[in-house]
C-alpha positions in Angstrom: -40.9 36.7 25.7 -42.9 33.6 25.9 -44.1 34.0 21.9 -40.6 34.4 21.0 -39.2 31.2 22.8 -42.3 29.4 21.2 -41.1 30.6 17.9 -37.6 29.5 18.2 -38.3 26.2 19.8 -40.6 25.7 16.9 -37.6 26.6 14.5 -35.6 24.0 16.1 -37.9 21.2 15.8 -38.3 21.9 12.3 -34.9 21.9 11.8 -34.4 18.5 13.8 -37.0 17.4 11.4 -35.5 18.1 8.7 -32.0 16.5 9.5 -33.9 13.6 10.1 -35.2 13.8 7.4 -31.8 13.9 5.2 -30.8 11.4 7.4 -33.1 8.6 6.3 -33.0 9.5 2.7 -29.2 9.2 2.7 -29.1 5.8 4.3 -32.0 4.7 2.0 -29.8 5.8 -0.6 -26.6 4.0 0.6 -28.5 0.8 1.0 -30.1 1.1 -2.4 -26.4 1.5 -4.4 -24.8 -0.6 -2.2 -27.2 -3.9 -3.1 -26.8 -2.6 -6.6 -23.1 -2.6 -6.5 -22.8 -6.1 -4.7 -25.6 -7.6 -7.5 -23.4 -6.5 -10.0 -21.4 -9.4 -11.7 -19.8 -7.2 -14.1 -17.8 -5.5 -11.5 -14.8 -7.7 -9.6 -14.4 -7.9 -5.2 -11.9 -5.4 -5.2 -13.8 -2.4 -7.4 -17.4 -3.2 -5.4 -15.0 -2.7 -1.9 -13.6 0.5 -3.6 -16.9 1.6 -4.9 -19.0 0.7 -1.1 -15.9 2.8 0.3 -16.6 6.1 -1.9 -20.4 5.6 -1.8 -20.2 5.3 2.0 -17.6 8.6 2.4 -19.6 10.8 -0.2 -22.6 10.4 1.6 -21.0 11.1 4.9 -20.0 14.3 3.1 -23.4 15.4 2.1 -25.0 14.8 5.0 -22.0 17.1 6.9 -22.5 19.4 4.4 -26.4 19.5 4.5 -26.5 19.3 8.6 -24.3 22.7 8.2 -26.7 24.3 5.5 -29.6 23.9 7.6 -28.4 24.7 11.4 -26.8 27.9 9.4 -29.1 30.5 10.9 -29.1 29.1 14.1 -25.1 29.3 14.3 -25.1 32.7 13.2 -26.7 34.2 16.7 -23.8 32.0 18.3 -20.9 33.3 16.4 -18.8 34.9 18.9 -19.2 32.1 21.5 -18.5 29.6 18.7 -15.0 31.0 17.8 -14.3 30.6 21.3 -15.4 27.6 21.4 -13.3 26.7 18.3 -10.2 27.6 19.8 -11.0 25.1 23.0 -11.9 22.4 20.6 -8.7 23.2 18.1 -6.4 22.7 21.5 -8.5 19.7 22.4 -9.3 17.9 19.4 -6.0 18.4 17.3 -5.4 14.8 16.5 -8.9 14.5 15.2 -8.7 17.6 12.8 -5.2 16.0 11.9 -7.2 13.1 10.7 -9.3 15.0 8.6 -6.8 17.1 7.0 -4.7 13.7 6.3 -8.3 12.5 4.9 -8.0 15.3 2.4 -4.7 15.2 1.7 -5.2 11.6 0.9 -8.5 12.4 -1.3 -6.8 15.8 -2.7 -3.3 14.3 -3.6 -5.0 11.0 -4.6 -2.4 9.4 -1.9 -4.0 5.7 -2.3 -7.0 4.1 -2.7 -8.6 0.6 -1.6 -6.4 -2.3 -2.8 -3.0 -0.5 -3.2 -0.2 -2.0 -1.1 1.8 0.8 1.1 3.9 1.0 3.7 3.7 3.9 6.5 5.0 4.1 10.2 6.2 0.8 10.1 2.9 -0.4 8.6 2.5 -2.6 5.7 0.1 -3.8 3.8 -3.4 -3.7 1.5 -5.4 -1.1 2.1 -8.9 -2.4 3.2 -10.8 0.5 4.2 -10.0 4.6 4.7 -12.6 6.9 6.4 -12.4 10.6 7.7 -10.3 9.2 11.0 -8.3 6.2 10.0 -7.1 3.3 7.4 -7.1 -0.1 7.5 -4.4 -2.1 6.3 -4.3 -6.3 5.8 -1.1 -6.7 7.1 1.9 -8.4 4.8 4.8 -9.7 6.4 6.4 -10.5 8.9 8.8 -7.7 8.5 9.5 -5.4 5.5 10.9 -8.2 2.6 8.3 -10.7 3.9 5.3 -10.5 1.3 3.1 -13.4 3.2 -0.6 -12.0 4.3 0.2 -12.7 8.2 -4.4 -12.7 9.0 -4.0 -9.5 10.9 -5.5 -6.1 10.4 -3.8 -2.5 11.0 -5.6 0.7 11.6 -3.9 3.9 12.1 -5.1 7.5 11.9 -4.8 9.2 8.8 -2.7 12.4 10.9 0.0 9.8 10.0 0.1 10.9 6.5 1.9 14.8 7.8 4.6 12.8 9.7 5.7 9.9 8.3 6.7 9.4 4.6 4.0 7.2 2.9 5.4 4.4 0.2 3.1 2.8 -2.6 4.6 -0.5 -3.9 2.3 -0.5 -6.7 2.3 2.7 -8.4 -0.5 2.0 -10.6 1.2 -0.6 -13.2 0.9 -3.9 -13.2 4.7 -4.5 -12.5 7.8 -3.3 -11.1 11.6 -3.7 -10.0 12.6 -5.2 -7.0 15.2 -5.9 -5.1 16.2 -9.8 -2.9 19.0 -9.2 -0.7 21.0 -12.8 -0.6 24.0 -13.3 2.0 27.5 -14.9 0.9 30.5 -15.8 2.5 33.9 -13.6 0.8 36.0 -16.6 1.4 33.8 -18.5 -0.6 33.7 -18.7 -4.9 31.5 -15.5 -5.0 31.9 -15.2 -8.3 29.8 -18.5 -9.4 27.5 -17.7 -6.7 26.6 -14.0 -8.4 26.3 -15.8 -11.7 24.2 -18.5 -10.4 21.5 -16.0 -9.0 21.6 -14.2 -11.8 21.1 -16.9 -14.1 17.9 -18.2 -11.5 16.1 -14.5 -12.3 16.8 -14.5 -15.5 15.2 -17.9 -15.9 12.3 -16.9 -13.5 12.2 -13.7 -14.5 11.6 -14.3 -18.8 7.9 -14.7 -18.8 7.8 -10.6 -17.7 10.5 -8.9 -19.0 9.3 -7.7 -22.3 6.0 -6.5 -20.7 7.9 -4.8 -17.6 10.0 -2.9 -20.2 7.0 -1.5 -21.7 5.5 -0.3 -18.8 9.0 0.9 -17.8 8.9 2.7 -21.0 5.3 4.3 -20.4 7.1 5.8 -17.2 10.1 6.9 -19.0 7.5 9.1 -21.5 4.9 10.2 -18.8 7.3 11.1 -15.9 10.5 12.4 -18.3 12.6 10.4 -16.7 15.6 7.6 -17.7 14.2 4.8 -15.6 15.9 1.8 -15.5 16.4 -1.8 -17.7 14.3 -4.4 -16.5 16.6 -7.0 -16.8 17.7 -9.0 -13.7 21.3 -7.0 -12.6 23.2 -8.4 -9.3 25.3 -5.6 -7.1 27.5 -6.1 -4.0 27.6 -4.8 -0.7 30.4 -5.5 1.5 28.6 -5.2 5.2 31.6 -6.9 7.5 34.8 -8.0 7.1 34.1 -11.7 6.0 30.8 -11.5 4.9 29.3 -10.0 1.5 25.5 -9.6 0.2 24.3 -9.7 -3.5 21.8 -7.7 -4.1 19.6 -8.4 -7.2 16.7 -6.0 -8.8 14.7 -8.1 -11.0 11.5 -7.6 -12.3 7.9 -9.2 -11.6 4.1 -8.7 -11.4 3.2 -6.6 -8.1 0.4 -9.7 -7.4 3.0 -12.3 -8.4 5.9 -10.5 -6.7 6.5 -13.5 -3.6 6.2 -16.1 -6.0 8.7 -15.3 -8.4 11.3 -13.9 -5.5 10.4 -17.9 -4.0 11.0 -19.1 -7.3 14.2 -17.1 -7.8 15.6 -18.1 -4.1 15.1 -22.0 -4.6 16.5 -22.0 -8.4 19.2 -20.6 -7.1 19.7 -22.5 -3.9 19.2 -25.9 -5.9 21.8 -24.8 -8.6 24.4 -24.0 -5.8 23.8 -27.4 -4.1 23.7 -29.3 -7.3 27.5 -27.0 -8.3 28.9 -28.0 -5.2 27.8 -31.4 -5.3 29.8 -31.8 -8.9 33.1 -29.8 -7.6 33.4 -32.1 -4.6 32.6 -35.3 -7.1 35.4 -34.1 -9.1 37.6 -33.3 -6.4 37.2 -36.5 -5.2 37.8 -38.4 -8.7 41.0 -36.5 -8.6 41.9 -37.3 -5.3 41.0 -41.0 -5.9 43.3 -41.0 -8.9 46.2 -39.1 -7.3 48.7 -36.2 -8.6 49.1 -35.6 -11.9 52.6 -37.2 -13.7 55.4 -34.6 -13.8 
């Protein structure tokens, strides 16, 4: 009895010896490709972040994987108590293993990556960091058509991805459509309003439109699908009884998308000052000069 428990704690501390082992030649080898990545200038901030991230998450993967290879033959003499055991920690842990299974159905269905703007749960914003648990966001807003960075960070789990429907504003092109919501009055001229807006995005809006239609022509041919013009369109929404909306789709770099929308809003808003300025100068001019003769 005593030779035997000799023998196995002998087993054990060689297998403690060599997880410590793997351990120290996996950080050696994190710290090693990490200073390379950050050294090299050929590579810009966002792919060394996105390259740290995968390094980091492979090698936490390896070392799972090797931690479960060697404490094999030890597990096996437990293997009834450990399904037990797995129920009890399936009941208790079941957020956590959602985590992991949204980890790899984020890896798997290649969900989003480091850099990519989304919006989940309420959350919006660049993705900053993802691990086997959660994802950090830098948050944009305030609100959902706010696209200001507000200085704050989000983290939630990743067993968010199973309940809540996931939304990438940049689906890997360099621009896209979309949509500024602008108020209006019905008992006001409407009409020269809509074509004041529209005239602002089109203006705004020149500089991208014949490189927006060729990506939106990539998607037409890769997806088989009839996606739409870019060109700046203006619809309306009737939300109350005296009060209307335009809504205008126009199109614009996803890293240049607040700037243009900015640019759009105060075009228009000077044109429409500037328009009623004139039609209450002339107004006036007629007034001054009094009814037209019979």
């Amino acid at each position: 009895m005593q030779m035997s428990w000799i023998h196995l704690d002998s087993a054990i501390i060689l297998d403690l010896l060599k997880s410590f082992i793997m351990l120290i030649a996996l950080l050696i080898t994190r710290a090693l490709v990490v200073r390379w990545i950050t050294r090299n200038s050929t590579l810009s901030i966002e792919a060394k972040r996105r390259w740290v991230v995968t390094i980091r998450n492979s090698l936490m993967f390896v070392f799972l994987i090797g931690l479960v290879t060697i404490w094999a033959h030890e597990l096996q003499a437990f293997t009834v108590s450990l399904v037990a055991l797995a129920v009890a920690l399936v009941l208790a842990t079941k957020e956590l293993i959602l985590c992991w299974l949204g980890a790899a159905l984020r890896v798997g269905g290649k969900v989003y990556a480091v850099g990519d703007r989304i919006q989940i749960a309420g959350h919006r914003g660049i993705v900053l960091d993802h691990d086997i648990f959660t994802t950090k966001l830098l948050e944009i807003g305030p609100g959902p058509s706010a696209h200001l960075y507000t200085g704050r960070v989000i983290a939630f789990p990743n067993s968010l991805l199973f309940s809540n429907a996931l939304v990438k504003e940049n689906p890997g092109l360099d621009y896209g459509l979309y949509t500024l919501v602008v108020p209006f009055k019905i008992d006001t001229d409407w009409q020269r309003a809509e074509h004041l807006l529209l005239a602002a995005a089109r203006a705004e809006c020149e500089p991208y439109l014949q490189e927006a239609a060729r990506q939106m022509k990539m998607i037409e041919q890769t997806n088989l699908l009839e996606v739409p013009s870019p060109e700046p369109r203006v619809t309306i929404q009737l939300t109350e009884p005296d009060t209307m909306q335009f809504v205008l789709r126009f199109p614009a770099p996803h890293r240049g998308r607040s700037r243009v929308e900015q640019a759009i809003v105060r075009r228009y808003l000077a044109d429409l000052t500037l328009s009623s300025h004139q039609l209450k100068t002339l107004s006036d001019q007629i007034n001054e000069k009094g009814p037209f003769p019979p």
